[in-house]
N, C-alpha and C positions, 0 to 999 in steps of 0.2 A: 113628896115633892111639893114644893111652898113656892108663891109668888106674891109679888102685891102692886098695885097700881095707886098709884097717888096723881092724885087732879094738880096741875099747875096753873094753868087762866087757856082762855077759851078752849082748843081743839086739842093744847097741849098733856101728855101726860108724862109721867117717870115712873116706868116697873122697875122692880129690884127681885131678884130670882132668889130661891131659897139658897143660889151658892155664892150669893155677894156681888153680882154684878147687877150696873143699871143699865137701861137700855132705855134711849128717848123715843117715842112716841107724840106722832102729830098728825091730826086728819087732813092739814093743810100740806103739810111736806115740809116747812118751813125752819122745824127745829129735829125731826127727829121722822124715823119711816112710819108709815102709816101701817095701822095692825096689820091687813091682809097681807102684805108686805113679809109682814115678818112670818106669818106663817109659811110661805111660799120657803124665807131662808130658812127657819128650823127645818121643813122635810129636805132641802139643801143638804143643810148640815150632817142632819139624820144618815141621807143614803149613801152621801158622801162619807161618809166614818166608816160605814160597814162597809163600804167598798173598796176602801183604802186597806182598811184591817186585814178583810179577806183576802186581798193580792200581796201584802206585806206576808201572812200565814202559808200563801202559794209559791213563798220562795218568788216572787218577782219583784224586780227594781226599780219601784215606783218613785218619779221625783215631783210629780204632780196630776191631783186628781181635780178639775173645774168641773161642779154641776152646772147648766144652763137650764132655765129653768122657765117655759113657758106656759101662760095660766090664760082661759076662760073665764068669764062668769056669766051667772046668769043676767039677762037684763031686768030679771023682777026684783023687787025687792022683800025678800034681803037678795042679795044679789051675790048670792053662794059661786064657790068654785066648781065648775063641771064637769072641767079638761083642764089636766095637766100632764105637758109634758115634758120629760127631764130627757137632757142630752150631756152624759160624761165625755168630759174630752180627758182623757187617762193619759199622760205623758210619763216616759220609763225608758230603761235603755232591756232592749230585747224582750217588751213584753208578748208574752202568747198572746192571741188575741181570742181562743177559744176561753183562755182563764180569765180572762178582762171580764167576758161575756157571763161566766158564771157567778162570777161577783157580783153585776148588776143583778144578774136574775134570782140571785139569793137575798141581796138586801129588800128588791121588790115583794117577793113572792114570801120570804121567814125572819129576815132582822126587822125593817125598819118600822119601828111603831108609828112613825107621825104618817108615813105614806097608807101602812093597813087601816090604819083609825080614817083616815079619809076616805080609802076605797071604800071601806066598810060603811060611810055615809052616801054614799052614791056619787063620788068624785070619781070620771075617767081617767087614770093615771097611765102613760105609755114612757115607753123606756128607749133610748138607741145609743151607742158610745162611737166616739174616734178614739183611736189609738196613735199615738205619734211616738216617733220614736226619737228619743233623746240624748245621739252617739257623739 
């Protein structure tokens, strides 16, 4: 996996991922999200994928999955994350809500790389879903 970060003028920057897409970058907020930013949407993405996957695999009819995603940090600097926590709101027509449940707790606990690589740094990550149904 390749990345790369290129300087644009002061706070600005422009990554390009090793799959061809660019993603703007700004410490001001002005032109593009600010890094921490984005790391909060990758574990997003992350847990949200497995979770989708796993209920799509459990035979349920999922017509949308939204992570919420609330973050801590420390007040030292560097001013790391400490607590994070994700809330799926899981919308579908007739889902289980015990299979919802094991979706999350599989992507936390054995899919998602970007949430164990944080746990694994001493980030508190918690978990909880709504389930709506969508007749």
């Amino acid at each position: 996996m390749k990345a790369s970060v290129a300087w644009q003028e002061d706070v600005h920057f422009t990554a390009q991922t090793g799959s061809g897409f660019q993603i703007e970058i700004d410490g001001n907020q002005e032109k593009g999200a600010r890094p921490m930013e984005l790391i909060l949407a990758g574990l997003g993405g992350c847990t949200s994928y497995d979770v989708v996957k796993i209920l799509q695999k459990s035979r349920q009819d999922v017509v949308s999955c939204v992570a919420e995603i609330d973050a801590e940090r420390s007040d030292a600097i560097p001013a790391v994350f400490t607590k994070i926590h994700i809330t799926f709101v899981v919308t579908g027509r007739k889902l289980k809500e015990k299979i919802v449940e094991r979706a999350v707790k599989l992507s936390a606990e054995e899919y998602c790389s970007a949430s164990l690589m944080l746990e694994r740094g001493g980030v508190e990550i918690t978990h909880s879903f709504t389930v709506i149904d969508a007749e």
